[in-house]
N, C-alpha and C positions, 0 to 999 in steps of 0.2 A: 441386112445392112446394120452396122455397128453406128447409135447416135452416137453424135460427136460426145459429149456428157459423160459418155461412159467408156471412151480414153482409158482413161488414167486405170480404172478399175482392172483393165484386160493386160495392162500393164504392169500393176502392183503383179498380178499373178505370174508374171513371164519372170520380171524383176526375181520374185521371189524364188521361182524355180530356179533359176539359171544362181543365183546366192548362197541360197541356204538347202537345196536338194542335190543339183546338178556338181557345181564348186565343191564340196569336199570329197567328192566320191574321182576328182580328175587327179592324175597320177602327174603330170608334167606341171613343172612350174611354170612353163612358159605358157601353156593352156590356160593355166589356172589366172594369169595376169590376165589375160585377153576376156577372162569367166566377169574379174572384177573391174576391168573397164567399162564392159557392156555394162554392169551396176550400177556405175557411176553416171554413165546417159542415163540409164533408165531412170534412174534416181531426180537427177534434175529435169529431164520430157515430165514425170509423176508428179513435180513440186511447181511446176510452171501452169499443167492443166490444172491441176486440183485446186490453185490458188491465183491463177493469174489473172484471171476477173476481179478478184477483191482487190488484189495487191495496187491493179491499174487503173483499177475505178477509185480507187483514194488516192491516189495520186494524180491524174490528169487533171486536176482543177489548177495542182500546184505548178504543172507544167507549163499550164497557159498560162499562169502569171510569169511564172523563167521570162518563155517568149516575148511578152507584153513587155519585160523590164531589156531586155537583150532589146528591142528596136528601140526604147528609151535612149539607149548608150551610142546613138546614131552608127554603129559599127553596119549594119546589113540590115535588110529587110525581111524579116519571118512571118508570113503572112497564116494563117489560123488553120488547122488543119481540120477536115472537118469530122463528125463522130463517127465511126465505121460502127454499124448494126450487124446483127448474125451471132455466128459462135467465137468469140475468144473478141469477138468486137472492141471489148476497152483495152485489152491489149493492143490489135492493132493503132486503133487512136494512140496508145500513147506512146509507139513505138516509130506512128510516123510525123507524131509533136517534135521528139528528142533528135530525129532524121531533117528534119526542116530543120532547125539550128544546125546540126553538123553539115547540112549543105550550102547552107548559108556561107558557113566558115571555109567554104573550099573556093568561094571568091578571093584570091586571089589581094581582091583590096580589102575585103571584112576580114580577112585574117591581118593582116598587114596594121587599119587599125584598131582590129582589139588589141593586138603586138604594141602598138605605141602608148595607149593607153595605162598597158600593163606594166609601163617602161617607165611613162610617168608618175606611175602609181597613182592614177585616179580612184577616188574612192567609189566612185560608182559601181568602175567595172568591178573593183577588187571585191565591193559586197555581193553584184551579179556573180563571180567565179564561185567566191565562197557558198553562195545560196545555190548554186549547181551542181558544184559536186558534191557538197552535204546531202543533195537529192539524187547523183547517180548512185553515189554507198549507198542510202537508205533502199533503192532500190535492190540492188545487186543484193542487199543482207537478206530484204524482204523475200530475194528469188533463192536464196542460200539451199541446198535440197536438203529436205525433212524426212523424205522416205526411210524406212528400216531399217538397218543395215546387219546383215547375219553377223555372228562373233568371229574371231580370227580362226580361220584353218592352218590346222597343224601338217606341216610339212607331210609328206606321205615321198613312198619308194617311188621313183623316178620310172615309165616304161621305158625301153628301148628310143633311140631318139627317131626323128622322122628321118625321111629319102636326104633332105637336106640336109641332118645332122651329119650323117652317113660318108656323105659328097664330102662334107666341109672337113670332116675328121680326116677323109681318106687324102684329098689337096695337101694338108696337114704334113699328116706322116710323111709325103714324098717330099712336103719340103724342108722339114729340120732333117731327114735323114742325106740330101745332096746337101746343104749347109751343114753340117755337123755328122762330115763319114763314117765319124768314131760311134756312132747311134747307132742301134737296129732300125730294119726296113720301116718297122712300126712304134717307135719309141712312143704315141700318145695312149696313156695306160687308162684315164678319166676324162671325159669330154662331156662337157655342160653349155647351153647355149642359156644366158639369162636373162631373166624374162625385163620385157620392155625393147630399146632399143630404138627411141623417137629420131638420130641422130648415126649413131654408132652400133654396131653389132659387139655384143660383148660376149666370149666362150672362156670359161672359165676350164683349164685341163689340168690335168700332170703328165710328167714324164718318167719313165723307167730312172733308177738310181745313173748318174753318168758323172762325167770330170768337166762338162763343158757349158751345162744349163742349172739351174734349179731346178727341182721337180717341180714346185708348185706354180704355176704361171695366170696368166689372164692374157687375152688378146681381145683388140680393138680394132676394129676393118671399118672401112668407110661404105657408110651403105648410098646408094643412088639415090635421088634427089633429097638431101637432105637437107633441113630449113636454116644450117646454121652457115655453109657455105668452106667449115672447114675442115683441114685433113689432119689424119695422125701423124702426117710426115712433120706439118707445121707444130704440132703437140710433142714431139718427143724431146726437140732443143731444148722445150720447156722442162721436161720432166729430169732431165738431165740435170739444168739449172739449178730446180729446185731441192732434187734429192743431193746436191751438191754440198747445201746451206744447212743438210741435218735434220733437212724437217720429216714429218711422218708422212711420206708420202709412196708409194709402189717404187720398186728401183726400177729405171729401164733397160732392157736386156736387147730390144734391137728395131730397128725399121725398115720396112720392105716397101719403097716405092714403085713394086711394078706390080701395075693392079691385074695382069694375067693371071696371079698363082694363085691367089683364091678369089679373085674375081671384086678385087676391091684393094687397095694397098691398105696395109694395117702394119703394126707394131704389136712387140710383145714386153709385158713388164712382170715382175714377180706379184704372186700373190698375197695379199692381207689373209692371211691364213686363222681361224676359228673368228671369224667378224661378221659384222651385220650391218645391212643400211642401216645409218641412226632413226631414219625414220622417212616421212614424204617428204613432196616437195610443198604443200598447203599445212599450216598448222590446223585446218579444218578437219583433212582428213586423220592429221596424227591425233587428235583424240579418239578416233575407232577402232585405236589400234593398238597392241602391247608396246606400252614406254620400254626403247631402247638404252637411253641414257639414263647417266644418273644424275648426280645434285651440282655435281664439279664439269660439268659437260663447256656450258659457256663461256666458263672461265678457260678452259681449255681450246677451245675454238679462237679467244679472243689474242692467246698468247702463241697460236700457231702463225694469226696473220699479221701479229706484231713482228712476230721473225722474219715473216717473208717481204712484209712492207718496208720493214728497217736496214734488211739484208740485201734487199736489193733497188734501195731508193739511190735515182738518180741525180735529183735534183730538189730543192724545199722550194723553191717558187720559180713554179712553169709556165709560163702563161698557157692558157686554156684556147687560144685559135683555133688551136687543131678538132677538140674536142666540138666546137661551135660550128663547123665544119663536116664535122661527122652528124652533127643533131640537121644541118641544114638538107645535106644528102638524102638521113633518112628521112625528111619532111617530101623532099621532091618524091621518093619511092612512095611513099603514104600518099600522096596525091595521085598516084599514076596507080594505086591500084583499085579494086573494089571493096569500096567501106562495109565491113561485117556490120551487122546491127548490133545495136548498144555501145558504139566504139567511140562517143562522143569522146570522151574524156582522153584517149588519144590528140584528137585536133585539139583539144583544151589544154595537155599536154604541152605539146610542143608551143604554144601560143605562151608558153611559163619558161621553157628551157630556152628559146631564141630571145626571149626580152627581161631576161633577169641570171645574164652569163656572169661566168665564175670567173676567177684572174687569181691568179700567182696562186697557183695550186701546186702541194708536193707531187712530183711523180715518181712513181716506182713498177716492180712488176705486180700485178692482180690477177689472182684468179677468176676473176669474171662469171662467177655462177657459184655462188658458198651460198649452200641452205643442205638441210637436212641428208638431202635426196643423193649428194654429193658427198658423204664422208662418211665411212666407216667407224664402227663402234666395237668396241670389247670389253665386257665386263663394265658398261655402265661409261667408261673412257673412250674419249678421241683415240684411233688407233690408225686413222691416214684419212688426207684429202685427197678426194679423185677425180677423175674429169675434167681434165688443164686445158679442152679445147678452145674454148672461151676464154684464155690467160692473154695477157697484152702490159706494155706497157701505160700507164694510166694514173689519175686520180686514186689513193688509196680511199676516200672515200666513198665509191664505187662499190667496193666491196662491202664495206660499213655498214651501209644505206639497203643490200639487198640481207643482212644477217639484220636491220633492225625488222626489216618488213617481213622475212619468211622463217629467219631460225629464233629470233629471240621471244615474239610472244606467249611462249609456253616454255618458254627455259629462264630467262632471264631477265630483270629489266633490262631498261638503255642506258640509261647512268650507273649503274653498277658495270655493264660492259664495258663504257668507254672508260671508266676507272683502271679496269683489270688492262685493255689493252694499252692504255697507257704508262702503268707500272713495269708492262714486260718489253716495253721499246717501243711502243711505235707513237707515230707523231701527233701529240694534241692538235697541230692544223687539221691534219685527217679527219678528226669528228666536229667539224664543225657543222655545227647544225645547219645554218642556212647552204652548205654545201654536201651534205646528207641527204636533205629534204631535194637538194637539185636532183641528185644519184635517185630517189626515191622514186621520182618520176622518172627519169632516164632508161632503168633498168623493167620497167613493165612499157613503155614506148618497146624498146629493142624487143623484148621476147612478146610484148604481145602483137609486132609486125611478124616476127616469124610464125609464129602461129596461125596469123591470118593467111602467111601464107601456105601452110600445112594447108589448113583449112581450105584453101582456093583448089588447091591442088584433090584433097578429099570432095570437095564437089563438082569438080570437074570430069572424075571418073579417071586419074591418072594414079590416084592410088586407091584401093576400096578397103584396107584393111581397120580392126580393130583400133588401134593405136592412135589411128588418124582420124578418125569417126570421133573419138573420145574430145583429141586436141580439137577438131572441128566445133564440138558441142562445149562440151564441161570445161576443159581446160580456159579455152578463152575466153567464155566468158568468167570462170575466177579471174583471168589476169585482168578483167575491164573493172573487176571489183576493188582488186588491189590498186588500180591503176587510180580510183576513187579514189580511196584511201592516201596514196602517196601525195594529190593534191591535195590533201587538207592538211597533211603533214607540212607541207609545202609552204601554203596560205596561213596556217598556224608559224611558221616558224618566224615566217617576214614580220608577223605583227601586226 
């Protein structure tokens, strides 16, 4: 029998093999993602045993004061949790300290009024918020994974794809050859499936030389239970839209809403041809990894969404109901499901978004998800934005708010940004700070519900794969980090 103690040990080993032995010797990049997600668990399960006794033993003192000051503010009553003994013990304690306040807050009237409080901006509560979430970041930084991490692997020759590649390619062919008779039976000459796919199935092919398609292409299928709710068919209007206005983004070449032919409806658009993701979607991980960009990157990001804010803004002052209405809905989903751990700052969240609402907001159309993860690179330059499923009409600060929190800390400042995208058109209301710092929280509320509910779904045993395991573990909890983060931007910004 393995002591608990010695965890981490048997796992730096597995970590390391499946990293730095197992990952560069795999031929598929789609393997090879699945090699370095497992990493990324292991990485953080290794950072959590190996430290998480110290991290929560200097913290729990601070906790019970949080609590002690949270019944102060007569919002709910948090009664004392008591020290759990054994292995990983002050973790537990302080994990079901920060669970007593977040259930506190699912009364119904304790949300209601910390909500009023925060409305009349008591200074009580607003010190209690502030000394909160300064202590869920410190935590979250404190759990940040330390583990190893091997160097970058260099792409290698691709095997043969699996049974599924096979199916998908052969679906394929029969069906650009009945839509486009002037094709042979097998016009798909490169067929690539790319790695990842939390949402969307992405294959990246070409086609034989012809008069009716481009050779190089990309397709986008909608895969089954996906967290985000939407389809390609509702993405492609958009793409149309947008590649309309000139901007760099994939042109679209067509839509197939009947999910018989490959077992999912998808769309097909042209390929960004000799490009590269600019990088991830955490600036965490893009330092362990070869810089895609170059020096001109965020300037160039900032004047893509000046085109697309300015080009297609419909109105300079919207009122916001709607938006207030959409944060109330996902409040009610948030209640009706099961609270991840560490998810305080979710309820603390929304407890900022419903009692400190925005008014006469520009709208226009947004891409709804602009970070790294999302845009193509060439020679150190922006060379297209991708992944318009998330696009809506909205708030351009929205998008503002997710490029200050995921793409600018390692590219750019904020005020240099909001300079640049203000010189190339788009609207000074847009960056306003106290309606940036709204979006800040707004945009880790949304993706870190979806995730939870990835996650529900990964431990329920409806999905078992790599991908989900990850979002289950590592993912969400970075988004509870950020989601920190975005209140002190928040709470900073009001003053």
């Amino acid at each position: 029998m393995i002591r608990p103690e010695d965890f981490a040990n048997f796992l730096v080993t597995i970590r390391n093999a499946i990293a730095v032995d197992l990952r560069p010797d795999l031929q598929s990049d789609h393997i090879r993602a699945e090699a370095g997600a497992l990493t990324l668990i292991l990485d953080r399960l290794i950072t959590q045993l190996r430290d998480g006794e110290a991290v929560a033993g200097q913290r729990v003192a601070e906790w019970q004061q949080i609590r002690s000051q949270f019944n102060a503010l007569s919002v709910g009553k948090v009664s004392d949790s008591s020290n759990t003994a054994g292995f990983m013990g002050s973790v537990s304690t302080l994990h079901s300290g920060i669970a007593d306040v977040q259930r506190t807050l699912s009364d119904p009237q304790a949300f209601e009024r910390l909500g009023q409080q925060l409305k009349s901006d008591d200074q009580s509560t607003r010190a209690w918020l502030k000394q909160t979430v300064a202590a869920l970041n410190d935590l979250a930084e404190a759990f940040e994974p330390k583990a190893p991490t091997s160097k970058p692997v260099a792409a290698t020759k691709a095997t043969p794809p699996p049974d599924e590649s096979l199916q998908l390619r052969a679906a394929l062919n029969t069906y650009l050859h009945k839509r486009y008779p002037s094709l042979p039976p097998e016009p798909v000459t490169g067929f690539k499936i790319a790695p990842g796919g939390h949402t969307k199935q992405t294959v990246i092919f070409s086609v034989v030389p012809n008069d009716v398609l481009p050779e190089h292409l990309v397709l986008r299928r909608d895969l089954a239970l996906s967290i985000t709710g939407t389809s390609v068919t509702d993405e492609f209007p958009v793409l149309e839209r947008v590649f309309a206005l000139g901007l760099p983004i994939p042109k679209p070449v067509l839509v197939e809403p009947d999910s018989s032919v490959l077992d999912g409806t998808f769309m097909i658009m042209t390929e960004v041809v000799d490009s590269v993701v600019a990088g991830t979607y955490f600036p965490e991980e893009r330092r362990l990894a070869p810089r895609n960009v170059g020096p001109d990157f965020g300037k160039e990001v900032a004047q893509v969404l000046a085109g697309l804010h300015a080009g297609t803004q419909v109105s300079e002052a919207t009122p916001t109901t709607d938006k207030q209405k959409s944060v109330v809905e996902l409040y009610k989903a948030w209640k009706a499901m099961e609270k991840p751990p560490a998810s305080l700052s979710i309820d603390l969240g929304f407890a900022w978004l419903m009692n400190k609402p925005l008014s006469n907001r520009p709208r226009c159309l947004i891409h709804g998800d602009v970070g790294m993860h999302n845009i193509l690179a060439r020679d150190g330059h922006l060379a297209s934005l991708i992944d318009w499923e998330l696009a809506h009409e909205a708030d351009p600060a929205e998008d503002l708010a997710q490029c200050r929190m995921m793409l600018l800390p390692d590219t750019m400042p904020w005020d240099a940004f909001v300079r640049e995208y203000v010189a190339a058109g788009g609207n000074p209301k847009a960056c306003d700070e106290g309606a940036v710092a709204w979006y800040c929280i707004y945009t880790y509320i949304k993706h870190g519900m979806m995730n939870a509910k990835l996650r529900a779904t990964y431990l329920s045993g409806a999905r078992d794969d790599v991908i989900a395991a990850s979002v289950a573990s590592h993912y969400f909890e970075r988004l509870m980090q950020y989601q920190a983060r975005a209140l002190q931007v928040a709470v900073n910004a009001a003053g």
